[in-house]
C-alpha positions in Angstrom: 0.0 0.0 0.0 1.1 3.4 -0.8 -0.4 6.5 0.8 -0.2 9.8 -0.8 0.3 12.8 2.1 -2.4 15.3 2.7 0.0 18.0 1.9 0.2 16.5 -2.3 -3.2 16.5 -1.9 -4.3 19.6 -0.6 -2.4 21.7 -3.1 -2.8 19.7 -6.6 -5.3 21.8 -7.8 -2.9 24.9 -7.4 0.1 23.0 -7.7 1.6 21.3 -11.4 4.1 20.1 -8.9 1.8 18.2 -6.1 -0.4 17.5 -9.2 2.8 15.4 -10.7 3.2 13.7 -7.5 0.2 12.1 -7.4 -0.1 11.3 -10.5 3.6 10.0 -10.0 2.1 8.1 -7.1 -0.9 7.0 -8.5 1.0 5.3 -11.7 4.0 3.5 -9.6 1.0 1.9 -7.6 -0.7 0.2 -10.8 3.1 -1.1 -12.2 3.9 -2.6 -8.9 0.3 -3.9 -8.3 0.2 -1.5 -5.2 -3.0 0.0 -3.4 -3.1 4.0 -2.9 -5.0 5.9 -0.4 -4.9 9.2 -0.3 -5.0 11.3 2.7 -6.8 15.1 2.8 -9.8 14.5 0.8 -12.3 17.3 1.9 -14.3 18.0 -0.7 -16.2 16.8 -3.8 -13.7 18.0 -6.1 -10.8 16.9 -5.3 -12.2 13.0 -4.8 -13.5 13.4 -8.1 -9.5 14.9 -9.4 -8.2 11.5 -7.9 -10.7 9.4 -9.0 -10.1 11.0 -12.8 -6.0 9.9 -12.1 -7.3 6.4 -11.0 -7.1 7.0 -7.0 -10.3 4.6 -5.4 -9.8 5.2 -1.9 -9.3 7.9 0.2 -10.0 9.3 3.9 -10.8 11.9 5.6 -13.4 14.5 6.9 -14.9 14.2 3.7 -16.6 10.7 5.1 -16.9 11.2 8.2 -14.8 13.2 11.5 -12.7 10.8 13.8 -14.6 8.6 15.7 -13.9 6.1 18.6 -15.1 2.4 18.3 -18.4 2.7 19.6 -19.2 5.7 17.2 -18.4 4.1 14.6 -19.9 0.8 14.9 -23.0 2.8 15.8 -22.7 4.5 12.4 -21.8 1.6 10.3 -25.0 -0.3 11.4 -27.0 3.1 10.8 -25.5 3.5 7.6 -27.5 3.0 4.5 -24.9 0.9 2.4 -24.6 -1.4 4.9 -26.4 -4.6 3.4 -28.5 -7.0 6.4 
Protein backbone atom coordinates (compact mmCIF):
# COMPACT_ATOMS: atom_id res chain seq x y z
CA UNK A 1 0.00 0.00 0.00
CA UNK A 2 1.12 3.43 -0.77
CA UNK A 3 -0.41 6.46 0.82
CA UNK A 4 -0.24 9.84 -0.83
CA UNK A 5 0.30 12.85 2.06
CA UNK A 6 -2.37 15.29 2.66
CA UNK A 7 -0.03 18.00 1.91
CA UNK A 8 0.17 16.50 -2.30
CA UNK A 9 -3.17 16.51 -1.94
CA UNK A 10 -4.31 19.62 -0.57
CA UNK A 11 -2.40 21.73 -3.14
CA UNK A 12 -2.75 19.72 -6.58
CA UNK A 13 -5.28 21.81 -7.77
CA UNK A 14 -2.89 24.88 -7.43
CA UNK A 15 0.13 23.05 -7.69
CA UNK A 16 1.57 21.33 -11.44
CA UNK A 17 4.10 20.06 -8.90
CA UNK A 18 1.84 18.23 -6.13
CA UNK A 19 -0.39 17.49 -9.17
CA UNK A 20 2.83 15.36 -10.66
CA UNK A 21 3.18 13.69 -7.54
CA UNK A 22 0.23 12.11 -7.35
CA UNK A 23 -0.05 11.33 -10.49
CA UNK A 24 3.62 10.00 -10.02
CA UNK A 25 2.07 8.10 -7.09
CA UNK A 26 -0.94 7.01 -8.50
CA UNK A 27 0.97 5.30 -11.71
CA UNK A 28 3.96 3.49 -9.59
CA UNK A 29 1.02 1.92 -7.62
CA UNK A 30 -0.74 0.25 -10.76
CA UNK A 31 3.07 -1.14 -12.24
CA UNK A 32 3.85 -2.56 -8.92
CA UNK A 33 0.31 -3.89 -8.29
CA UNK A 34 0.19 -1.51 -5.18
CA UNK A 35 -3.00 -0.04 -3.38
CA UNK A 36 -3.13 4.03 -2.90
CA UNK A 37 -5.04 5.89 -0.43
CA UNK A 38 -4.86 9.15 -0.31
CA UNK A 39 -5.05 11.35 2.70
CA UNK A 40 -6.85 15.15 2.85
CA UNK A 41 -9.83 14.54 0.81
CA UNK A 42 -12.25 17.28 1.89
CA UNK A 43 -14.30 18.05 -0.69
CA UNK A 44 -16.20 16.85 -3.85
CA UNK A 45 -13.69 18.00 -6.05
CA UNK A 46 -10.83 16.86 -5.32
CA UNK A 47 -12.18 12.95 -4.78
CA UNK A 48 -13.52 13.40 -8.14
CA UNK A 49 -9.50 14.94 -9.41
CA UNK A 50 -8.20 11.49 -7.88
CA UNK A 51 -10.75 9.36 -9.05
CA UNK A 52 -10.11 11.01 -12.76
CA UNK A 53 -6.02 9.88 -12.08
CA UNK A 54 -7.26 6.42 -10.95
CA UNK A 55 -7.06 7.03 -6.98
CA UNK A 56 -10.27 4.56 -5.43
CA UNK A 57 -9.79 5.17 -1.94
CA UNK A 58 -9.28 7.93 0.21
CA UNK A 59 -9.96 9.28 3.88
CA UNK A 60 -10.80 11.88 5.61
CA UNK A 61 -13.43 14.54 6.91
CA UNK A 62 -14.86 14.24 3.70
CA UNK A 63 -16.58 10.72 5.11
CA UNK A 64 -16.93 11.17 8.19
CA UNK A 65 -14.82 13.23 11.50
CA UNK A 66 -12.68 10.81 13.85
CA UNK A 67 -14.55 8.63 15.66
CA UNK A 68 -13.93 6.08 18.57
CA UNK A 69 -15.14 2.44 18.29
CA UNK A 70 -18.45 2.74 19.59
CA UNK A 71 -19.25 5.68 17.23
CA UNK A 72 -18.36 4.08 14.56
CA UNK A 73 -19.90 0.75 14.94
CA UNK A 74 -22.99 2.83 15.76
CA UNK A 75 -22.67 4.50 12.39
CA UNK A 76 -21.77 1.64 10.33
CA UNK A 77 -24.99 -0.25 11.37
CA UNK A 78 -26.96 3.14 10.82
CA UNK A 79 -25.51 3.54 7.58
CA UNK A 80 -27.47 3.02 4.53
CA UNK A 81 -24.93 0.95 2.40
CA UNK A 82 -24.61 -1.40 4.90
CA UNK A 83 -26.35 -4.61 3.45
CA UNK A 84 -28.49 -7.01 6.42
Amino acid sequence: MLKIDRCFISKMKDSKKDLAIVEAINNMAKILDLEVVAEGIESQGILKELLILGSTTGQDYFWNKPMNQDAFVKHLFQSKSIVR
